[in-house]
C-alpha positions, -999 to 999 in steps of 0.1 A, spaced: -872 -539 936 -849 -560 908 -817 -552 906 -806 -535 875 -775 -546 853 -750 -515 842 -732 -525 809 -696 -508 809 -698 -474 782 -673 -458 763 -668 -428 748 -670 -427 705 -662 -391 690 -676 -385 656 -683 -358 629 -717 -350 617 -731 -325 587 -749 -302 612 -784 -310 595 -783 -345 610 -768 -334 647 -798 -306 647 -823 -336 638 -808 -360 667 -813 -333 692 -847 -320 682 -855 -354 682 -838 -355 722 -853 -324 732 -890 -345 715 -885 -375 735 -867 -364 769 -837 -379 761 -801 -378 758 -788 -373 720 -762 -397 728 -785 -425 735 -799 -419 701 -763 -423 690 -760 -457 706 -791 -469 693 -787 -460 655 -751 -480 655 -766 -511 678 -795 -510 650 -778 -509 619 -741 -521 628 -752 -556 616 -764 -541 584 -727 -523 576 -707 -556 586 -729 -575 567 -724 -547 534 -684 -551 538 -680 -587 544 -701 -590 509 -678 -562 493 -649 -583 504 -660 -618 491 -670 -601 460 -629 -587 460 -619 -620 465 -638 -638 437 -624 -608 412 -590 -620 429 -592 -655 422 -589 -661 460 -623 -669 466 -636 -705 446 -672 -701 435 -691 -729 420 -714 -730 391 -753 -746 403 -743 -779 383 -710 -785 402 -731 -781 435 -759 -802 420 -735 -828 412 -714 -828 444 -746 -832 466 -758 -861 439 -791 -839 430 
């Protein structure tokens, strides 16, 4: 039998509008499994998508700042000799 690998779990608490918690555990109840690993799948799934979201809302902060340099398409053309 191979041996299984345990990953180390902690606990998150978190509010939800009732409507979605019923919805996660219907879906449980559905599927014969735990709500929570519903839970940890939705945020493994879509944490990339939120990081990715704020890291944009933050360059886009920093060009209205001035702290970020942007470059029009003919400086780039010309730097790279195209």
């Amino acid at each position: 039998m191979p041996a299984t690998t345990k990953t180390a779990m902690t606990t998150a608490t978190f509010r939800l509008p009732p409507e979605l918690k019923a919805r996660v555990d219907n879906l449980a109840k559905m599927t014969r499994r735990s709500p929570s690993s519903f839970y940890s799948q939705l945020v493994e799934e879509h944490i990339g998508e939120l990081e990715e979201v704020y890291r944009c809302l933050a360059i886009r902060e920093g060009i209205k700042a001035g702290t970020i340099k942007t470059y029009t398409t003919e400086e780039v053309e010309n730097e790279l000799g195209l």
